[in-house]
Structures are given as structure tokens and as C-alpha cells.
C-alpha positions as CSV (number, residue, x, y, z in Angstrom):
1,X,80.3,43.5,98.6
2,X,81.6,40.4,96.7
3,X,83.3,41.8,93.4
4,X,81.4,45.0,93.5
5,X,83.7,47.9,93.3
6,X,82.9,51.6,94.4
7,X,84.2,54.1,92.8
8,X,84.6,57.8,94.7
9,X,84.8,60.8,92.5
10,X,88.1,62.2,93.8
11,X,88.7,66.1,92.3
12,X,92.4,67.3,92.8
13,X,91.9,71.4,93.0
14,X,94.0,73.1,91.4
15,X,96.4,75.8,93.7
16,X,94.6,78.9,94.4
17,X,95.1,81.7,92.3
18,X,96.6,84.8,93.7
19,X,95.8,88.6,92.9
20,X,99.7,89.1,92.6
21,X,101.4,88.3,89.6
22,X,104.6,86.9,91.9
23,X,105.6,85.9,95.0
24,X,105.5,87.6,97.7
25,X,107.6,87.2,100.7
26,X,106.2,88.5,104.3
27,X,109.4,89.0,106.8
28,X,110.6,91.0,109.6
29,X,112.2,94.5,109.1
30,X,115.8,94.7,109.0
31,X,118.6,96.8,109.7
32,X,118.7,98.7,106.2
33,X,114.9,99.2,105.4
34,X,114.1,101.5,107.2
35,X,114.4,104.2,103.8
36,X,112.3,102.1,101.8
37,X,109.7,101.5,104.0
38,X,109.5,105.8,104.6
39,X,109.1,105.9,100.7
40,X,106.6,103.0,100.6
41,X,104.0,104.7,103.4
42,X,104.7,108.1,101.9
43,X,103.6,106.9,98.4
44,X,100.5,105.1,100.2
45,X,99.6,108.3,102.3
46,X,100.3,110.5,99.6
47,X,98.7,113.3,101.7
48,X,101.2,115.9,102.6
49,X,101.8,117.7,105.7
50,X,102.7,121.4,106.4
51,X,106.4,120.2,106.2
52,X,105.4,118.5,102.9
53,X,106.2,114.7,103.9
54,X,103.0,112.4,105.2
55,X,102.4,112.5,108.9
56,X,102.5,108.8,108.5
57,X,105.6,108.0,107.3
58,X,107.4,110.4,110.3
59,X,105.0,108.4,112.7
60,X,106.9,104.9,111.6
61,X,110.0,107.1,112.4
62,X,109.2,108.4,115.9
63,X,107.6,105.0,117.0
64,X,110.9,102.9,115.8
65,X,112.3,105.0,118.1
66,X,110.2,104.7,120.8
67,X,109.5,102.5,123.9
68,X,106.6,101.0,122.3
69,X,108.1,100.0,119.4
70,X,107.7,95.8,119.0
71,X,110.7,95.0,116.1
72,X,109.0,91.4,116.1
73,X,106.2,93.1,114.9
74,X,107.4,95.3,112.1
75,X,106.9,93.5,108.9
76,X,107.6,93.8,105.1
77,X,106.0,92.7,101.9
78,X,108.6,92.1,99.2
79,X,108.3,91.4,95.6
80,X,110.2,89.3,93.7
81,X,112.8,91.6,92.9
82,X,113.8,91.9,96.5
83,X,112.0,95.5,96.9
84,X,109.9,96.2,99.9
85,X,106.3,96.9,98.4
86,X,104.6,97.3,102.0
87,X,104.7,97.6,105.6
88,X,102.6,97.2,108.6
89,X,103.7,97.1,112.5
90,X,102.2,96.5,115.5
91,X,103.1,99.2,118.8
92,X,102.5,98.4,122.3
93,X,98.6,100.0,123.3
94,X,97.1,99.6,126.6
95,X,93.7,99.5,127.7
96,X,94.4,100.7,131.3
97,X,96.8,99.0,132.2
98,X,96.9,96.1,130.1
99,X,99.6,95.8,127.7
100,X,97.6,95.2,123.8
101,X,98.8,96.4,120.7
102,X,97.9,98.5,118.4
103,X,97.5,98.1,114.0
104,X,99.3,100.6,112.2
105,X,99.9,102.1,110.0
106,X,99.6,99.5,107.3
107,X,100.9,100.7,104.0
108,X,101.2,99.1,100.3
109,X,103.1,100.8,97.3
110,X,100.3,102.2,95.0
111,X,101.2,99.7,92.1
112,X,101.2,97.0,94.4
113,X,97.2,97.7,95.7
114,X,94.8,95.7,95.1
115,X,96.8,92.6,94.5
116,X,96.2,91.0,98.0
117,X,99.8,92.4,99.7
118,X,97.8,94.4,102.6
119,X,95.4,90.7,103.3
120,X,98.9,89.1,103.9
121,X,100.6,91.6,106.0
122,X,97.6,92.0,108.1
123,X,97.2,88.1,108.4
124,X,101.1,87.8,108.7
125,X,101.0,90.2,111.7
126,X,98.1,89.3,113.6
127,X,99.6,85.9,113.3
128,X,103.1,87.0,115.0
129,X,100.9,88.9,117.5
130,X,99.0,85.7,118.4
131,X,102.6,83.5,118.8
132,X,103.3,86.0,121.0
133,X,100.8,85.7,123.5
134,X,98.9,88.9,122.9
135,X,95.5,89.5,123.9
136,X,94.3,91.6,121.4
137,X,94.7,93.8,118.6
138,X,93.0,97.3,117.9
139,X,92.6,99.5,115.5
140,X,91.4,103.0,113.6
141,X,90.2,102.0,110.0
142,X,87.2,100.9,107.5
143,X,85.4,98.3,109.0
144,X,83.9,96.8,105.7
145,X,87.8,96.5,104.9
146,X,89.4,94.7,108.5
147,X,86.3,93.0,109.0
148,X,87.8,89.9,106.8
149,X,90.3,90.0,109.3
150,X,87.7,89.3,112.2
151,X,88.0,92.8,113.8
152,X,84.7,93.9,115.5
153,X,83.6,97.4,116.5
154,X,85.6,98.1,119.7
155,X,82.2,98.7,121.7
156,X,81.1,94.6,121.6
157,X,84.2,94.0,123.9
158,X,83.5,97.6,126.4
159,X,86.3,99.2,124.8
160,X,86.6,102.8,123.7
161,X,88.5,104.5,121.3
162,X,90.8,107.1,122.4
163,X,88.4,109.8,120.5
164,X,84.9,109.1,121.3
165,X,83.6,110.3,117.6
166,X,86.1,107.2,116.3
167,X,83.6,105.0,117.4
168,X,81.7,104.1,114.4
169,X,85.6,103.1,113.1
170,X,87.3,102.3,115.8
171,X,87.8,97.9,116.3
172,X,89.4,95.1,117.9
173,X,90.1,91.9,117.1
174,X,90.9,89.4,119.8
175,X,93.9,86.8,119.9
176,X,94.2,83.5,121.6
177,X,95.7,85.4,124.7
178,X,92.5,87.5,125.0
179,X,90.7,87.9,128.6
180,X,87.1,89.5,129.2
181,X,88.4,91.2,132.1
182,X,90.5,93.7,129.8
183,X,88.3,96.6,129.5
184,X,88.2,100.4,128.8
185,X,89.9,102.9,126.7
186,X,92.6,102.4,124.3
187,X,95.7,104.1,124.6
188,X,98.1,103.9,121.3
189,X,101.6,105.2,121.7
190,X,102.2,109.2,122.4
191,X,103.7,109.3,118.6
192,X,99.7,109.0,117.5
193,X,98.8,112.0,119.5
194,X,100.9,114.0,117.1
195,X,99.1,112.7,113.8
């Protein structure tokens, strides 16, 4: 060793760049959003009912007032400008009788898509949902899209959808809190059984 020195190549990355062109601020839903997140899953359903407004923007509605409704789990993406851009929430599911929750829906403004603001409301909420002790979350969706998110089919843990011909879209993705032992069918809320 003597007087040799060694030299390390040290890199200092640079920050990450983000697919949003600001900041983006993940928080709980207040007393006074609830309009603005009906407008924000309407415009990202689109699809109208018979009564012209999206079935999932009522379902927000009926499960906010519901006994399933988890307010610790209703979150909000807002932009810079203080405007909610998206939502996603988390309802109280069972799989027999074991209290899980369910995803959805998950909604992002249509010129706030594709910037990354659904990736950080799922992680945001899936994170809440682990602090909270929950086993597990499940969900009706594209797989290709929540499997980032480690969701798996539903089957590889012996649960079933609600509608058997979900299968092939139905999944789970397990928390710290998860146990083996809860298995079966997944029962969302009752507002679901009206979308």
C-alpha cells in the first residue's frame, strides 16, 4: 500500500426523470372533493349510462356512503395548481369472512394519462393498505397493466372472483398482513353489484 493511492470511479446519478411535467402530490380525500373527484372518474370512464352519467362515478358515490367505505383509503392525485387530476380508493372485500379490500375504481383525468399519476396512486394506496395491517388487495383489471404493481391472477392464491368468467382478469396482490389460510371467493361491496 505505501504511497499507492486507489482511485474508485464514483458516478452521482442524476434524479430520475418523471413522465409528469410537475409535481404531483398523493393525499387523502377531504371534506370538499368530493365534486371534483365525480368529474375526474366521469371524464376517465367516459362511457355513459342509461341515466347518461358513468356507472363509475355514482359507484364512488354510493360506496362513500356505505359501511365499507375506508376514508384512509380514498386518495387524490393533485397537480400543481391544486386541482385533483385522479382518484383511487380502497372498500372493505371479504373472502369469506375475512375482512380484504378491494381496488377501485382508479381514475386519472384524460390529459393527465400516461404521465405516471395512476403508478402513484396505486403505489400510494397499496402502501396505506400495507400500514394498515391488511392482508391483501384484489382486483378486476388488465393484468399486463397491475402486474408492475405485483398483482397475480387470483387463482395462484385459491381465490375466486365473484364472476367465475372474470378469471382470466381477476388478481390479488398480497400485503405484509397476508395469511395462506384466507381463501375463497371475493366479495366486493353490494355498490359493485349494481355496475
Amino acid at each position: 500500500m505505501g504511497g499507492a493511492t486507489i482511485w474508485a470511479d464514483i458516478r452521482l446519478w442524476r434524479e430520475p426523470r418523471t413522465r409528469h411535467r410537475s409535481g404531483v402530490l398523493i393525499r387523502r380525500e377531504v371534506a370538499g372533493d368530493e365534486a371534483s373527484i365525480w368529474a375526474v372518474t366521469a371524464a376517465a370512464f367516459g362511457k355513459r349510462g342509461a341515466d347518461g352519467v358513468p356507472a363509475e362515478a355514482t359507484l364512488v358515490d354510493e360506496l362513500r356512503a356505505g359501511d365499507a367505505w375506508l376514508p384512509e383509503l380514498s386518495l387524490v392525485a393533485v397537480d400543481g395548481a391544486g386541482e385533483v387530476i385522479g382518484h383511487v380508493l380502497c372498500t372493505r372485500g371479504h373472502v369469506g369472512q375475512a375482512p380484504v379490500l378491494g381496488l377501485g375504481p382508479l381514475s386519472v383525468r384524460p390529459d393527465s394519462q400516461l404521465r405516471g399519476v395512476g403508478s402513484a396512486l396505486v403505489h400510494a394506496v397499496l402502501g396505506a393498505g400495507d400500514a394498515l395491517g391488511e392482508p391483501l388487495v384484489a382486483l378486476l383489471g388488465s393484468p399486463a397493466y397491475y402486474r408492475r404493481f405485483g398483482f397475480r391472477l387470483s387463482d395462484e392464491y385459491g381465490i375466486a372472483p365473484p364472476v367465475p368468467r372474470w378469471q382470466p382478469h381477476f388478481q390479488v396482490r398480497v400485503l405484509t398482513g397476508y395469511r395462506p389460510e384466507v381463501r375463497g371467493t371475493f366479495a366486493y361491496p353490494e355498490p359493485f353489484d349494481r355496475v
